[in-house]
mmCIF file as Biopython writes it, N, C-alpha, C and O atoms, coordinates in Angstrom:
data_model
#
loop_
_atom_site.group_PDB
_atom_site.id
_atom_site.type_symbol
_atom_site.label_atom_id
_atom_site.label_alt_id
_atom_site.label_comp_id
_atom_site.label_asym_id
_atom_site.label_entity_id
_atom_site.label_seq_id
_atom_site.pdbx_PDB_ins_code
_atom_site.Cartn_x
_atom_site.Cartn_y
_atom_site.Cartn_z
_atom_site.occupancy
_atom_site.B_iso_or_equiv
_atom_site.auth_seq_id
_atom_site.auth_asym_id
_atom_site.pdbx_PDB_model_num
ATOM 1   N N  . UNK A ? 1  ? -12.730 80.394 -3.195  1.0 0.0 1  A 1 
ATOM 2   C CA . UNK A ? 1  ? -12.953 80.984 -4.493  1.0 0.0 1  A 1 
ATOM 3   C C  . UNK A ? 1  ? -11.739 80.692 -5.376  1.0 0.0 1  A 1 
ATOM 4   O O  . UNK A ? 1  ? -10.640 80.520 -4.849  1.0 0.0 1  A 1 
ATOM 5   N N  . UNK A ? 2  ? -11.921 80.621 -6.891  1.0 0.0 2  A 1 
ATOM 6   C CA . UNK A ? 2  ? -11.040 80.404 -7.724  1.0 0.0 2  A 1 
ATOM 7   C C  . UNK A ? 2  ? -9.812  81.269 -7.798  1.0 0.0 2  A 1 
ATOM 8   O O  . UNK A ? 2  ? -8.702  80.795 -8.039  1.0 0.0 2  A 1 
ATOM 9   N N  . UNK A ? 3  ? -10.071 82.768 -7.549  1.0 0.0 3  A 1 
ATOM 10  C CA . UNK A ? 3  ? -9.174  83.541 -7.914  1.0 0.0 3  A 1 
ATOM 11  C C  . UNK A ? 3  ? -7.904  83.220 -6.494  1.0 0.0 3  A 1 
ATOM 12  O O  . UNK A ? 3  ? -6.692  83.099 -6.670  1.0 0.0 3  A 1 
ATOM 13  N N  . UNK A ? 4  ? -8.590  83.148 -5.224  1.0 0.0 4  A 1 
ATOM 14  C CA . UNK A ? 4  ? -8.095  82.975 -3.995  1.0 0.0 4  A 1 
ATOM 15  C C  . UNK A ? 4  ? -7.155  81.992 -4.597  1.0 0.0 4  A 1 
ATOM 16  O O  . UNK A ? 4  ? -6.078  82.527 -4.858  1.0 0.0 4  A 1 
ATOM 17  N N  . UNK A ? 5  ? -7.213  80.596 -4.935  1.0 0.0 5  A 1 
ATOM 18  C CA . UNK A ? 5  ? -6.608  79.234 -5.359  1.0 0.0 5  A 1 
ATOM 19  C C  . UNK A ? 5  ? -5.069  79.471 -6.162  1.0 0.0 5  A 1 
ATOM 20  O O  . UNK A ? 5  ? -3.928  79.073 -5.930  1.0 0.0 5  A 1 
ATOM 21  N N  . UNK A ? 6  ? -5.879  80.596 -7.544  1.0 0.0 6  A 1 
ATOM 22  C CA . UNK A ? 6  ? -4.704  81.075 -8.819  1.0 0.0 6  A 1 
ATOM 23  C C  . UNK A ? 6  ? -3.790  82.432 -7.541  1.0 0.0 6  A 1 
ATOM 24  O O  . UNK A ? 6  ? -2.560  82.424 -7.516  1.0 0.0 6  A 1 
ATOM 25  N N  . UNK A ? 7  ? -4.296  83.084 -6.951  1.0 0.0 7  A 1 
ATOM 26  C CA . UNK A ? 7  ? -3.560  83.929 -6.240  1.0 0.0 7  A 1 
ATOM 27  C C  . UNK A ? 7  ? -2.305  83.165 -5.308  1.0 0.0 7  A 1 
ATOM 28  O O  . UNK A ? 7  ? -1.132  83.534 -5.250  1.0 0.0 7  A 1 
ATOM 29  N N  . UNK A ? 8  ? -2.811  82.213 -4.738  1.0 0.0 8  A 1 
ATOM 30  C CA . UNK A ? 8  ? -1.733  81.052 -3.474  1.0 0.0 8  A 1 
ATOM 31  C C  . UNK A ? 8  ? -0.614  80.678 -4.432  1.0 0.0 8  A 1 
ATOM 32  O O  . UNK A ? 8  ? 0.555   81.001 -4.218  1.0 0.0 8  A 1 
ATOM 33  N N  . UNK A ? 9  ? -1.056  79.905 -5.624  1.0 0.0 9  A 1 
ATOM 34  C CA . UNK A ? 9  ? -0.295  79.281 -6.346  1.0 0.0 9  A 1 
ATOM 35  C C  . UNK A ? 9  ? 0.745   80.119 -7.047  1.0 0.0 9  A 1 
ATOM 36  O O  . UNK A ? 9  ? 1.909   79.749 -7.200  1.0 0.0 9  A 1 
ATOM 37  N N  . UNK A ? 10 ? 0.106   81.626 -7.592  1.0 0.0 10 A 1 
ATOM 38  C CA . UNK A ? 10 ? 0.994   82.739 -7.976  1.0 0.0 10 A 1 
ATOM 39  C C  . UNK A ? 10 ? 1.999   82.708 -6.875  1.0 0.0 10 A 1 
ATOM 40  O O  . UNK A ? 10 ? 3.008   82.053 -7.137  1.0 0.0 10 A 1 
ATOM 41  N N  . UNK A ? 11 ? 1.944   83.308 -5.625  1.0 0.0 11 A 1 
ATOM 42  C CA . UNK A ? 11 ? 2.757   83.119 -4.277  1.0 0.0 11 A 1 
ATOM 43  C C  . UNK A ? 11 ? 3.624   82.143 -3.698  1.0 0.0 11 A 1 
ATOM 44  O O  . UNK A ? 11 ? 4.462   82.314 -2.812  1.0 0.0 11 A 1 
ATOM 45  N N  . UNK A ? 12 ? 3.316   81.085 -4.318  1.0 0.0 12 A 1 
ATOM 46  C CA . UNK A ? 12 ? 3.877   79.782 -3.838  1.0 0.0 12 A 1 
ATOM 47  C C  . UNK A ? 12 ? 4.952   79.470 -4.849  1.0 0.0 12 A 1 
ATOM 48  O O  . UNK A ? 12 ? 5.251   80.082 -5.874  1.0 0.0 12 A 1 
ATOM 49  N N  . UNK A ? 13 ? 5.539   78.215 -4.246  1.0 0.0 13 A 1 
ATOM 50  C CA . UNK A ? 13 ? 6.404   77.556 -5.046  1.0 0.0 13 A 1 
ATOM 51  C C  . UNK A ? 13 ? 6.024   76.160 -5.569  1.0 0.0 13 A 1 
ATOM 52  O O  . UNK A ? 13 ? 5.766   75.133 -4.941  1.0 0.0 13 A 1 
ATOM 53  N N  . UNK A ? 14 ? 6.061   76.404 -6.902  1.0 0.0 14 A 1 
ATOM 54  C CA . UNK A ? 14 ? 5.768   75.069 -7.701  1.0 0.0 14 A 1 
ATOM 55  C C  . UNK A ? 14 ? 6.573   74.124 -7.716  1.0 0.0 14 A 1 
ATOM 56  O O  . UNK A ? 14 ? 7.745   74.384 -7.989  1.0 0.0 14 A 1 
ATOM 57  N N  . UNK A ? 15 ? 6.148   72.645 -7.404  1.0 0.0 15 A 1 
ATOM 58  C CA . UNK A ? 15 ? 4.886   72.302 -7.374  1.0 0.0 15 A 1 
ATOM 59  C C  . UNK A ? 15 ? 4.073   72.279 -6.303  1.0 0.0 15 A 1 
ATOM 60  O O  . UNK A ? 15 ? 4.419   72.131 -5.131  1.0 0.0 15 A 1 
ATOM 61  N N  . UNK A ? 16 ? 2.701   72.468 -6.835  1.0 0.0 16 A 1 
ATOM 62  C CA . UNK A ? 16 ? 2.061   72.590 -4.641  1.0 0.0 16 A 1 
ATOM 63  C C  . UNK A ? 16 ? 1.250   71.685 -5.233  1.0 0.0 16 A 1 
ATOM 64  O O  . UNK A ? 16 ? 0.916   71.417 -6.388  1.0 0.0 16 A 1 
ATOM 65  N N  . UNK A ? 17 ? 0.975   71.209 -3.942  1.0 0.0 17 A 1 
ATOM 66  C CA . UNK A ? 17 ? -0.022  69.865 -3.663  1.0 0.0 17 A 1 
ATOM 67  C C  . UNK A ? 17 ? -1.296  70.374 -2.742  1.0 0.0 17 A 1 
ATOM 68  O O  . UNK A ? 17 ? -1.090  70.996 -1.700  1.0 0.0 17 A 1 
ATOM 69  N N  . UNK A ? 18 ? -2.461  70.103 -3.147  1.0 0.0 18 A 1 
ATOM 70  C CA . UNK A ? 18 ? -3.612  70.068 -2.456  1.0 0.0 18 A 1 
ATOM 71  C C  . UNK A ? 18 ? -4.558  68.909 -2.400  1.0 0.0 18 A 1 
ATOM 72  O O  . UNK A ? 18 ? -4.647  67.957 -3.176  1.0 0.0 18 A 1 
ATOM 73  N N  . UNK A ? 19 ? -5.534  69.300 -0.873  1.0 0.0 19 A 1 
ATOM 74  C CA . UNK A ? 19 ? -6.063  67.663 -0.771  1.0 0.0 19 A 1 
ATOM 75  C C  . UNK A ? 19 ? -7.441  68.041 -0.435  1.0 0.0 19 A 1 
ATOM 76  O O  . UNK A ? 19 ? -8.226  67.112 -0.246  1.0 0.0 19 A 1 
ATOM 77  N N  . UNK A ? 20 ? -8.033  69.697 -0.288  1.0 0.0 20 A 1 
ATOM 78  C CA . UNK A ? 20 ? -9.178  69.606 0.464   1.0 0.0 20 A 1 
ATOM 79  C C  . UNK A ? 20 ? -9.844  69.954 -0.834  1.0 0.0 20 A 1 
ATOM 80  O O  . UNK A ? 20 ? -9.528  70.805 -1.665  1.0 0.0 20 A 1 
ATOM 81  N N  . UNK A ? 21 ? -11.181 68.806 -0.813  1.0 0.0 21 A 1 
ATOM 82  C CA . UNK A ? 21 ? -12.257 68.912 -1.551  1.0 0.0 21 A 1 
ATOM 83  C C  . UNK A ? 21 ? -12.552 70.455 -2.302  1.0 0.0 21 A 1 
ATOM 84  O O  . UNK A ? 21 ? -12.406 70.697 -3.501  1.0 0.0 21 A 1 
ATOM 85  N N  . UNK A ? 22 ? -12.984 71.361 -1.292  1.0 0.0 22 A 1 
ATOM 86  C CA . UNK A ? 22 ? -13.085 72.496 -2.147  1.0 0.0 22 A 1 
ATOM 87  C C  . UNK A ? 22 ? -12.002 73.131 -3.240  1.0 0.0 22 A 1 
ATOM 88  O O  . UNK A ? 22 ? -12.092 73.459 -4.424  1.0 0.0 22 A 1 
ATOM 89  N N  . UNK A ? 23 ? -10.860 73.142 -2.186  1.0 0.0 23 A 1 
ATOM 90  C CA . UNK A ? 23 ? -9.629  73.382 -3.577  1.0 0.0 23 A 1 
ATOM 91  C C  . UNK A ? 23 ? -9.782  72.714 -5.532  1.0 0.0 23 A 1 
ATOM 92  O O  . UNK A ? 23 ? -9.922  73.231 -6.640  1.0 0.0 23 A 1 
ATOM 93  N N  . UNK A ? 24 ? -9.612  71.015 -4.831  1.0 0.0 24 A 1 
ATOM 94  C CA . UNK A ? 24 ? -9.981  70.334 -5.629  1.0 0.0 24 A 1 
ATOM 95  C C  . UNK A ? 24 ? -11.350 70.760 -7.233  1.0 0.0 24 A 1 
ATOM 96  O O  . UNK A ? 24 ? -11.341 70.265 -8.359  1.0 0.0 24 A 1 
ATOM 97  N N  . UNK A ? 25 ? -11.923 71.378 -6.889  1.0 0.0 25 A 1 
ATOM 98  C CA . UNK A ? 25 ? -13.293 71.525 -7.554  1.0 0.0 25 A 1 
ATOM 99  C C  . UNK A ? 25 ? -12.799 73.128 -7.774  1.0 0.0 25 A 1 
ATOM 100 O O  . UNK A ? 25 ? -13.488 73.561 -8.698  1.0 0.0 25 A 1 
ATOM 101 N N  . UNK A ? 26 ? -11.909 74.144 -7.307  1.0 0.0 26 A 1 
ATOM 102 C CA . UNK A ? 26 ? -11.725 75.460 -7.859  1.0 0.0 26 A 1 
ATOM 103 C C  . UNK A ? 26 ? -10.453 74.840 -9.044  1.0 0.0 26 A 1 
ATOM 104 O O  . UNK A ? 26 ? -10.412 75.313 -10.180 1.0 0.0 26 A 1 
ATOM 105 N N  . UNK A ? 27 ? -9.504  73.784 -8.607  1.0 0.0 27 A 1 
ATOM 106 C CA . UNK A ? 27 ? -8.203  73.696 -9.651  1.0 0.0 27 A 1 
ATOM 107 C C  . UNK A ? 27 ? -9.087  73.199 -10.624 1.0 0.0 27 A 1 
ATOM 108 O O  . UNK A ? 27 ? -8.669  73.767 -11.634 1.0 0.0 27 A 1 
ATOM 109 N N  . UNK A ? 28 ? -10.198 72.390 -11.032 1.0 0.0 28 A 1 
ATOM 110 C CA . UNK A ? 28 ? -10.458 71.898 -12.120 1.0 0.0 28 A 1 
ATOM 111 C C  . UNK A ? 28 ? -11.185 72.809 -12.764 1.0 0.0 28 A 1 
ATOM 112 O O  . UNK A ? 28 ? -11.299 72.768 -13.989 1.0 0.0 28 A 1 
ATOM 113 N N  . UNK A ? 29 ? -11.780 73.767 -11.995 1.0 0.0 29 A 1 
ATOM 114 C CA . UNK A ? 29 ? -12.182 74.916 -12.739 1.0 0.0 29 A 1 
ATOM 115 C C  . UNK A ? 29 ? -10.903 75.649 -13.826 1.0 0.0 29 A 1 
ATOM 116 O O  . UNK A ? 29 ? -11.009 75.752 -15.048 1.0 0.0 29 A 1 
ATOM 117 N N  . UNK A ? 30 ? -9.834  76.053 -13.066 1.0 0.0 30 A 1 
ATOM 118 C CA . UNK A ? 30 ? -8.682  76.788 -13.334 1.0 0.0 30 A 1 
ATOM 119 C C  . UNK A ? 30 ? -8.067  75.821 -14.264 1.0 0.0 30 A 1 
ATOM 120 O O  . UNK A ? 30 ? -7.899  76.541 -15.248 1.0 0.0 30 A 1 
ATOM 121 N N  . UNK A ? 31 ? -7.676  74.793 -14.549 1.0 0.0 31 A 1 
ATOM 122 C CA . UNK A ? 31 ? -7.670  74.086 -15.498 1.0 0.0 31 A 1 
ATOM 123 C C  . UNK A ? 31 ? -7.963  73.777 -16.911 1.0 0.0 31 A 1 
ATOM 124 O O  . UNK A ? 31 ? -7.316  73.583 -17.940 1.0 0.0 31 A 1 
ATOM 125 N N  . UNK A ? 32 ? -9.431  73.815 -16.478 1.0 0.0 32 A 1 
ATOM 126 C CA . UNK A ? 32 ? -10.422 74.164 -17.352 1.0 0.0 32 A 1 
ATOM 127 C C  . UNK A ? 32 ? -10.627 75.415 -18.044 1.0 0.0 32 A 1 
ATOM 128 O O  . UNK A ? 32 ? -11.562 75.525 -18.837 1.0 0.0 32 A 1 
ATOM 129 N N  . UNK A ? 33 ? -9.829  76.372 -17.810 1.0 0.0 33 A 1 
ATOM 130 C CA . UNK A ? 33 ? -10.285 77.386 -17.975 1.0 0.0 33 A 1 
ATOM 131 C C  . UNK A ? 33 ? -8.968  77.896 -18.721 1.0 0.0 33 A 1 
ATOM 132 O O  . UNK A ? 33 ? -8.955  79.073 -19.080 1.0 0.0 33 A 1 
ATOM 133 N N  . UNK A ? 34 ? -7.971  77.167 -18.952 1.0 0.0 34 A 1 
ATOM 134 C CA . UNK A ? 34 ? -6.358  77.257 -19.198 1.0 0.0 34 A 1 
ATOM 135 C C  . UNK A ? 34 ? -5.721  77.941 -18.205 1.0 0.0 34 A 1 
ATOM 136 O O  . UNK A ? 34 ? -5.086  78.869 -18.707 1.0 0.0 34 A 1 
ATOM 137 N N  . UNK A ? 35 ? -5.641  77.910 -17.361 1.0 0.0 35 A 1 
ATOM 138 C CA . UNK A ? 35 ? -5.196  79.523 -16.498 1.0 0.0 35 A 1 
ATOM 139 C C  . UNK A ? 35 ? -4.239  78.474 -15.464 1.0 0.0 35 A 1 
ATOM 140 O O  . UNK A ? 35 ? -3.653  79.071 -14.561 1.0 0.0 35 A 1 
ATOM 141 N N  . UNK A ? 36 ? -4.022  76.842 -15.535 1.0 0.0 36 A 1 
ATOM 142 C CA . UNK A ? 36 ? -3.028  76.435 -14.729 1.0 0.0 36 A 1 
ATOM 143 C C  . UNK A ? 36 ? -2.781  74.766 -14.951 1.0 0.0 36 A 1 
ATOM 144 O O  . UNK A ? 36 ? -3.656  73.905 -14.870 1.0 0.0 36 A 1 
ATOM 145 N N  . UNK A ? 37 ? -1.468  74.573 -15.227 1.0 0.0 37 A 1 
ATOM 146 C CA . UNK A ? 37 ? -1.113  72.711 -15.640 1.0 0.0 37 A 1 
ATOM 147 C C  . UNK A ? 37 ? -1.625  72.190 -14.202 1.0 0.0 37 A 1 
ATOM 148 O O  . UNK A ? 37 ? -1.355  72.864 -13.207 1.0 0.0 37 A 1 
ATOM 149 N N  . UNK A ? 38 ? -2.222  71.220 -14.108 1.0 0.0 38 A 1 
ATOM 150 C CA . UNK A ? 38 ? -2.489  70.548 -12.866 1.0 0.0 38 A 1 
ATOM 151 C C  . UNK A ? 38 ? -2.447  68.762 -13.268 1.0 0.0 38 A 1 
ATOM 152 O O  . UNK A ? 38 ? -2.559  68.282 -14.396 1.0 0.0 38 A 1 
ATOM 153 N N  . UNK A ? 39 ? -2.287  68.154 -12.208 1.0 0.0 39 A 1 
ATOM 154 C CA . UNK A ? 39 ? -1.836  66.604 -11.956 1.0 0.0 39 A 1 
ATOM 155 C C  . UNK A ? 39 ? -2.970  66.371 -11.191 1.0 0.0 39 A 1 
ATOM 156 O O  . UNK A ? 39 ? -2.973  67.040 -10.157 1.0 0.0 39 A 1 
ATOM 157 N N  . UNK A ? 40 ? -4.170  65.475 -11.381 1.0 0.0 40 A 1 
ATOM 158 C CA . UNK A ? 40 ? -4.797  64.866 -10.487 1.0 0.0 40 A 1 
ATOM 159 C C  . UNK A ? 40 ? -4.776  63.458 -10.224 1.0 0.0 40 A 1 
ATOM 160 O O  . UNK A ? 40 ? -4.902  62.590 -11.088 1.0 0.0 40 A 1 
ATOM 161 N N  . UNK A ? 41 ? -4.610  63.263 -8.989  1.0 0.0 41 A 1 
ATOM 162 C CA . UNK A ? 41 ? -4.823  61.933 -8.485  1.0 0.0 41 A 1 
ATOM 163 C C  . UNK A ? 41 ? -5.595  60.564 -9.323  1.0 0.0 41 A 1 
ATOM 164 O O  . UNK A ? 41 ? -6.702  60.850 -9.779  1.0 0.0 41 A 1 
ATOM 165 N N  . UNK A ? 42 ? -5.313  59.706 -9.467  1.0 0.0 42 A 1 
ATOM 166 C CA . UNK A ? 42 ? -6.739  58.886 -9.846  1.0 0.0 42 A 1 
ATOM 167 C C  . UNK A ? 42 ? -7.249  58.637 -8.827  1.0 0.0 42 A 1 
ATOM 168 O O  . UNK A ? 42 ? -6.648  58.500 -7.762  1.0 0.0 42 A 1 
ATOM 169 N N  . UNK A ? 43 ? -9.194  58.477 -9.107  1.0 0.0 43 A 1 
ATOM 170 C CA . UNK A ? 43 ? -9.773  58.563 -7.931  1.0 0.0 43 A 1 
ATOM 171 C C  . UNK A ? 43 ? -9.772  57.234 -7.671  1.0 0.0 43 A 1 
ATOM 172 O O  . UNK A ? 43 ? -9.910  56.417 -8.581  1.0 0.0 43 A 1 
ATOM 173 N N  . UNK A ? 44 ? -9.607  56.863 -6.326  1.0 0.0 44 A 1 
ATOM 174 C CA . UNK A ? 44 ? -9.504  56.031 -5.282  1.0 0.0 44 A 1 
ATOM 175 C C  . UNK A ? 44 ? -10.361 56.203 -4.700  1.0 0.0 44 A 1 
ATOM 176 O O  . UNK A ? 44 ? -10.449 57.294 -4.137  1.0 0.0 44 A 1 
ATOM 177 N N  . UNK A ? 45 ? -11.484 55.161 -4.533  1.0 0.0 45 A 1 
ATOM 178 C CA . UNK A ? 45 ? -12.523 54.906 -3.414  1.0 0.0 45 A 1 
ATOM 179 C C  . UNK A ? 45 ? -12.381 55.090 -1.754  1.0 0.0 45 A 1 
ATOM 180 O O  . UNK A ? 45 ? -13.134 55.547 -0.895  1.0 0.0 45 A 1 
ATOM 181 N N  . UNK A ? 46 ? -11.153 54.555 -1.737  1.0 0.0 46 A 1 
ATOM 182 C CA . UNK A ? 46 ? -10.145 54.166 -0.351  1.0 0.0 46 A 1 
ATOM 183 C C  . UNK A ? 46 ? -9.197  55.698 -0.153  1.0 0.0 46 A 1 
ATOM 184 O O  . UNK A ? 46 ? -9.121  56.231 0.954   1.0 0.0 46 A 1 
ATOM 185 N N  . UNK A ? 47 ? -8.603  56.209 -1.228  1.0 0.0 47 A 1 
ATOM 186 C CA . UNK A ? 47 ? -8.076  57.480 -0.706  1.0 0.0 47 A 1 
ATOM 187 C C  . UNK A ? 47 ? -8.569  58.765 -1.283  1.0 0.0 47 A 1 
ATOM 188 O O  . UNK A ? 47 ? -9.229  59.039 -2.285  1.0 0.0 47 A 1 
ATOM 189 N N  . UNK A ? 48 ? -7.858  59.689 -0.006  1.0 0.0 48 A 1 
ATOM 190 C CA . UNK A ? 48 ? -7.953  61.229 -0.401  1.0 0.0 48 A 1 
ATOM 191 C C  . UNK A ? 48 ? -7.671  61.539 -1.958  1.0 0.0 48 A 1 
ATOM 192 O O  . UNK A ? 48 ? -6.908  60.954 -2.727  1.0 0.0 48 A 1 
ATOM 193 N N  . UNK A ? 49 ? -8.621  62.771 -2.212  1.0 0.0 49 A 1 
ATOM 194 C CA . UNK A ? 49 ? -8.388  63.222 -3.528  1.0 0.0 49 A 1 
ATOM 195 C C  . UNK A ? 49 ? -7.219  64.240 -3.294  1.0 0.0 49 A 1 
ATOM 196 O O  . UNK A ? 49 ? -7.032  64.734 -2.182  1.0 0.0 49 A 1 
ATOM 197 N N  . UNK A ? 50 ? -6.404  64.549 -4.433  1.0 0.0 50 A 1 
ATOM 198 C CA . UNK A ? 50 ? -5.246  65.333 -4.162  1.0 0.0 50 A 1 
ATOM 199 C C  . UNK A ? 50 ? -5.152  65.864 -5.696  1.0 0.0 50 A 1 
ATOM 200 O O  . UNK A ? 50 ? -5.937  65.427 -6.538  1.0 0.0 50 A 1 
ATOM 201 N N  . UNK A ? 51 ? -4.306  66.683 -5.975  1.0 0.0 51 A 1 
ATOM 202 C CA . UNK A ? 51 ? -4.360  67.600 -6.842  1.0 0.0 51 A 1 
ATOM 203 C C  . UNK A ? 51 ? -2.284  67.904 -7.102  1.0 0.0 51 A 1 
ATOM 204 O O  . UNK A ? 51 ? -1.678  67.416 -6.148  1.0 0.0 51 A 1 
ATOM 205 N N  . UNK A ? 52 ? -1.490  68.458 -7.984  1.0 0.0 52 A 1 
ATOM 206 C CA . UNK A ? 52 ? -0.300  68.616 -8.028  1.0 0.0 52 A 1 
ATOM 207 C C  . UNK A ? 52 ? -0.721  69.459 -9.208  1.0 0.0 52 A 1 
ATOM 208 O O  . UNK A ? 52 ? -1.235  69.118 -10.274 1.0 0.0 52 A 1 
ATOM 209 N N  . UNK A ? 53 ? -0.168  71.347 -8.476  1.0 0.0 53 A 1 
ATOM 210 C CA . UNK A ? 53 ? -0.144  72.278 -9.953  1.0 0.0 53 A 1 
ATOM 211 C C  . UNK A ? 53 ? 1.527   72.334 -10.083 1.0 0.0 53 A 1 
ATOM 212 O O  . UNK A ? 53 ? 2.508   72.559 -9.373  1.0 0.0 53 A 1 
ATOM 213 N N  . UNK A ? 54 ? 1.190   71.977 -11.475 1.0 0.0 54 A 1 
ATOM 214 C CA . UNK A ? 54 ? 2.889   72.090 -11.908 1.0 0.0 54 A 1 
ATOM 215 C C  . UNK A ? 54 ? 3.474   73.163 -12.477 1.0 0.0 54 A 1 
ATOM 216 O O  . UNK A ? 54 ? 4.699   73.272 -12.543 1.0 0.0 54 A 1 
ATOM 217 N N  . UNK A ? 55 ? 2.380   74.326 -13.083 1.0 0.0 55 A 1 
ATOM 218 C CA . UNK A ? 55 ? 2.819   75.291 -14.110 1.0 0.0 55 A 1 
ATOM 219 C C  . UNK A ? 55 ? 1.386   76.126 -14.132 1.0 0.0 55 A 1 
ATOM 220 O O  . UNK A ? 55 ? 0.273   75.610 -14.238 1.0 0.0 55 A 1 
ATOM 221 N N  . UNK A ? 56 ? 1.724   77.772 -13.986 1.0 0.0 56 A 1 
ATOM 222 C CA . UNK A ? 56 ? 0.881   78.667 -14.448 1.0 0.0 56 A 1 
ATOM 223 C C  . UNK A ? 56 ? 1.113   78.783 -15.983 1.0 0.0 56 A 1 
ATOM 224 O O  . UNK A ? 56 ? 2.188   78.512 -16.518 1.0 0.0 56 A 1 
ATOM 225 N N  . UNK A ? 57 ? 0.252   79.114 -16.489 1.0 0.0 57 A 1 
ATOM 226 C CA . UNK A ? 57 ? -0.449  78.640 -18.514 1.0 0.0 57 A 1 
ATOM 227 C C  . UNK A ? 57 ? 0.154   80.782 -18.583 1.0 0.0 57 A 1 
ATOM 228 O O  . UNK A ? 57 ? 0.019   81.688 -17.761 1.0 0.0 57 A 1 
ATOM 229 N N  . UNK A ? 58 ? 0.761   80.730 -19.935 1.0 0.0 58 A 1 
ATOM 230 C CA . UNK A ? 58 ? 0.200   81.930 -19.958 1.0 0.0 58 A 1 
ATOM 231 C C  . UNK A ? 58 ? -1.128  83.003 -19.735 1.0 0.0 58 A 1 
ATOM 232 O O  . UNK A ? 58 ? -1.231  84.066 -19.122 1.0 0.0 58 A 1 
ATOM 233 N N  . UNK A ? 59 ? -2.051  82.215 -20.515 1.0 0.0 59 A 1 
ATOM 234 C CA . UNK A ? 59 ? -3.395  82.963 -20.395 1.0 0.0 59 A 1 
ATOM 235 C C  . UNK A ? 59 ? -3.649  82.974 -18.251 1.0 0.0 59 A 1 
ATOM 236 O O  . UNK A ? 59 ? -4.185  83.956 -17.737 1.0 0.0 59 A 1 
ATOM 237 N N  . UNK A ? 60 ? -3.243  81.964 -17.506 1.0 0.0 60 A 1 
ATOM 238 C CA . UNK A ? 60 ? -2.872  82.067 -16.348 1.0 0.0 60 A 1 
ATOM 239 C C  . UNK A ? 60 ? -2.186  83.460 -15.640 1.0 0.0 60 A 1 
ATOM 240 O O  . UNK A ? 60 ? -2.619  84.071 -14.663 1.0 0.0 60 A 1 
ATOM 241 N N  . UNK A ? 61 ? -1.084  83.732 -16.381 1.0 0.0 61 A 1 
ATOM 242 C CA . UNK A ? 61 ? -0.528  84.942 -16.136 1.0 0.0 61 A 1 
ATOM 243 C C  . UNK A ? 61 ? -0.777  86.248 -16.525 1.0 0.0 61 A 1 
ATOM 244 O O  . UNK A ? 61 ? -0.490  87.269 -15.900 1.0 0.0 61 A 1 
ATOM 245 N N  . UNK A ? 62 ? -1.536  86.113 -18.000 1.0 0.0 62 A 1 
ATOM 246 C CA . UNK A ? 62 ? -2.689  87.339 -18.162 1.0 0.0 62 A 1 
ATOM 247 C C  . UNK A ? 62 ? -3.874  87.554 -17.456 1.0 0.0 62 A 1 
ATOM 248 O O  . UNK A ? 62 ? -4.333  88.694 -17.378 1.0 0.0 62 A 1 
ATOM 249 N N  . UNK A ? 63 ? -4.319  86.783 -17.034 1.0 0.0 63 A 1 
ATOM 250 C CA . UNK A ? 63 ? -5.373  86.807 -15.912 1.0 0.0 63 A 1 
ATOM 251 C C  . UNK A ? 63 ? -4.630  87.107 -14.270 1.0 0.0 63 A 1 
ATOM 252 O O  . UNK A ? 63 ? -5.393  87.384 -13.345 1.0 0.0 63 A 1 
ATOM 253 N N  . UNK A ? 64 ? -3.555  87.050 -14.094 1.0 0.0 64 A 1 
ATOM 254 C CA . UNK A ? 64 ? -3.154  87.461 -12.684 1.0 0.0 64 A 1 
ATOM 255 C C  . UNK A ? 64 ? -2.434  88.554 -12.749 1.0 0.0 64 A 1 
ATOM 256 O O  . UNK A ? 64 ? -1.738  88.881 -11.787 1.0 0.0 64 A 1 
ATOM 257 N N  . UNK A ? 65 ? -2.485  89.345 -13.969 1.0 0.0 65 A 1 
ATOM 258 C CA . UNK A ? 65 ? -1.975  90.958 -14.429 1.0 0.0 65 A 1 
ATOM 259 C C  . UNK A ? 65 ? -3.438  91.293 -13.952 1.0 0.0 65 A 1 
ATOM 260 O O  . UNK A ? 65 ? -3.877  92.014 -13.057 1.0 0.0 65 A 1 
ATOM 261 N N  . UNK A ? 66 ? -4.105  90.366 -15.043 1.0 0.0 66 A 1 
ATOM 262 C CA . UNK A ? 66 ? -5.688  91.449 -14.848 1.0 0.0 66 A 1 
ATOM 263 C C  . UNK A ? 66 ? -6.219  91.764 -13.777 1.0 0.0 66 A 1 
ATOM 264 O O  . UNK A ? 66 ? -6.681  92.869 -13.494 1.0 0.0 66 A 1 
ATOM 265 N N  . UNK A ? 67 ? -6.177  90.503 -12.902 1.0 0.0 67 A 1 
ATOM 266 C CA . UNK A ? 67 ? -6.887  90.413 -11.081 1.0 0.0 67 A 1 
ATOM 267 C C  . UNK A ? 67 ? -5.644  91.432 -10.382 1.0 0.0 67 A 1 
ATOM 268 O O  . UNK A ? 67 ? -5.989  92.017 -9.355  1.0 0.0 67 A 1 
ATOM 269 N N  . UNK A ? 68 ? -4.286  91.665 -10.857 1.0 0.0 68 A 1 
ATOM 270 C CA . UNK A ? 68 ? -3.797  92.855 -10.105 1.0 0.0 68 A 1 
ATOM 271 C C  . UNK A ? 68 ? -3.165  91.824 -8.813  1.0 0.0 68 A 1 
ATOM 272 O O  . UNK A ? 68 ? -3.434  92.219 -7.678  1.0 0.0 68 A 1 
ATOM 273 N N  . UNK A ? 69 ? -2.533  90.829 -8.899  1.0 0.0 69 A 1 
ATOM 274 C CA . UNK A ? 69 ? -1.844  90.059 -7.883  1.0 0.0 69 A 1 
ATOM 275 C C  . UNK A ? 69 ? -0.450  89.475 -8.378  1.0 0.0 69 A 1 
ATOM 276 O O  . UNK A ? 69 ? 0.242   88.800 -7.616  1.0 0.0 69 A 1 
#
């Protein structure tokens, strides 16, 4: 789930790198949604998809007041 994704990344230390498909498809949500700077891979036929969040967005950090994490 998306919030699970913005919660890790709150916890973590930037920059984090992810590679599994599902992640992949919640960061472009979160992205999309302003709530986090992200780096994606270009897609490669031949390689893994991967992902690099570099920065929680403000509206990012009003939304992780709101979710209470």
């Amino acid at each position: 789930m998306s919030q699970d994704i913005l919660r890790s990344v709150f916890s973590g230390i930037l920059p984090m790198q992810f590679a599994r498909c599902a992640d992949i498809g919640h960061l472009h949500r979160l992205r999309d949604a302003g709530y986090l700077a992200v780096t994606f891979a270009p897609f490669d036929p031949g390689q893994a998809r991967s992902a690099t969040v570099t920065d929680i967005t403000p509206l990012g950090r009003a939304a992780i007041r709101y979710f209470g994490f």
